[in-house]
Phi, psi and omega in degrees: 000118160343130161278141194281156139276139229261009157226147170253115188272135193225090180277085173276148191245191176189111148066044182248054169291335163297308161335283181277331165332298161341288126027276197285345189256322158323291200321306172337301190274014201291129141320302205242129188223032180248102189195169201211136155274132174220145192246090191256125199227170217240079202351089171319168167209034153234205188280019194304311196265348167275342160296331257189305160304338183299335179282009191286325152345268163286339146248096198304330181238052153320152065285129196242096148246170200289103185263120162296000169238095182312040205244102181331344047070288157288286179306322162282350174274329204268332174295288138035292196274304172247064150256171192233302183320180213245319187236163188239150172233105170271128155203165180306197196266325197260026196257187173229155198244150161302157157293353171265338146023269213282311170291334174310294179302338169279319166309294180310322192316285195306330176298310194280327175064033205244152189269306175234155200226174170213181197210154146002107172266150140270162172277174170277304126292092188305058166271171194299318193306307205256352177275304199301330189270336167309326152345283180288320144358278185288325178294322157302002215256289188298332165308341185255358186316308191262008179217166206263073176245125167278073156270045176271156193259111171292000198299312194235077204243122186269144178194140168289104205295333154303341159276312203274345175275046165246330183254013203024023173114214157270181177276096180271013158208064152237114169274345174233144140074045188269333173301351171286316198288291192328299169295323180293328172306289206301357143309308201291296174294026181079353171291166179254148200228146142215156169270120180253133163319290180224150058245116173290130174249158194270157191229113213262148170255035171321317218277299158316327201269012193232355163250339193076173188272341183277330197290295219261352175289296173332299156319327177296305193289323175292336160272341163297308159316281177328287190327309186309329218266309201087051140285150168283097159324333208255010151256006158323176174257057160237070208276315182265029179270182152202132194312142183234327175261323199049199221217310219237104149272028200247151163090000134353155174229129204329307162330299176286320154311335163291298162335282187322312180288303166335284198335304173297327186276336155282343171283333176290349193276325170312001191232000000 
């Protein structure tokens, strides 16, 4: 019998051809290589999966499969299904890894002893603009260490697959803000979720840089609202955002609300 590996890396893509090479030539390049890819793409309609197969090469446990529903979600649930490892790695198509990533990340597993963690981002382009917010990002991040908010960036989330079939996955008729629903399952059974520094991975801001920072605060803000209200969110029209700031400061300590707030008076400074 195959020794499982220890991690199942889980991409879903859509039209990511710029993208995922990138990606995938990180993984390549992995220090620590005892890990299996799996690639669930939601039918392109560019070159992803004949690009995203050219690596069976350079990654021998490679896969690539087919979702008949283009919905991120859906597709991370259905990779989900065919991994083998014990702990699962969701991340985007776009985002890029140090060569050190994955041992890094295997250190942390074993240190925290947690069933899932997510870690520290850079930006994709170091301007002062895209530094200051990663900033606030991670200044955020770290606010939630000792307390139970669900705010993570789904881009990058480690889960023990043994947690994630108790929760049944993600939410698959949630179009936004599915890293909230997620982590609150795993509250909800008693797991430990924790954010880790490092290893940091880099995390593109296409999304801003194609809506603007003001564009996607705007958006933000009508869903923090919406919640307060108790509306139902997840049909607004953010089908393709991802939370990025959250909304809940509160029960904070006077230390930390500061930081936090600094961070931010340096991201305004920045315009």
């Amino acid at each position: 019998m195959a020794k499982k590996p220890f991690f199942s890396i889980i991409i879903p893509t859509l039209n990511e051809e710029k993208y995922l090479p990138k990606l995938l030539g990180d993984l390549s390049a992995q220090s620590y290589q005892d890990f299996e890819v799996i690639v669930v793409d939601g039918s392109s309609k560019d070159n992803t999966v004949t690009l995203a197969s050219s690596f069976s090469n350079k990654l021998p446990k490679l896969t690539v499969v087919n979702s008949t529903r283009a919905h991120v979600c859906t597709q991370r649930n259905l990779g989900a299904k065919h991994a083998s490892s014990d702990i699962l790695i969701f991340s985007d198509a776009d985002n890029r890894f140090p060569s050190y990533f994955l041992q890094g990340i295997k250190y942390q597993w074993e240190k925290e002893r947690v069933e899932a963690i997510t870690t520290h981002l850079d930006p994709d382009k170091k301007t002062s603009q895209n530094i200051a917010i990663a900033n606030a990002i991670n200044t955020f991040f770290d606010l939630q260490r000792t307390f139970k908010i669900a705010r993570i960036l789904e881009s990058m989330i480690i889960v023990s697959k043994s947690a994630f079939i108790e929760i049944h996955g993600f939410n698959e008729n949630s179009d936004f803000g599915e890293g909230d629903s997620f982590v609150k399952s795993l509250f909800a059974k008693g797991f430990s979720v924790r954010i880790v520094r490092e290893p940091t991975y880099t995390f593109s801001f296409r999304r801003i840089r194609r809506y603007g920072l003001m564009g996607i605060a705007g958006r933000m803000a009508k869903l923090e609202l919406s919640k307060l209200l108790g509306e139902d969110f997840t049909n607004l029209q953010a089908k393709k955002l991802y939370p990025m700031l959250g909304g809940t400061l509160f029960n904070k300590t006077r230390k930390s609300k500061n930081k936090f707030i600094k961070n931010i008076q340096k991201l305004l400074k920045v315009f």
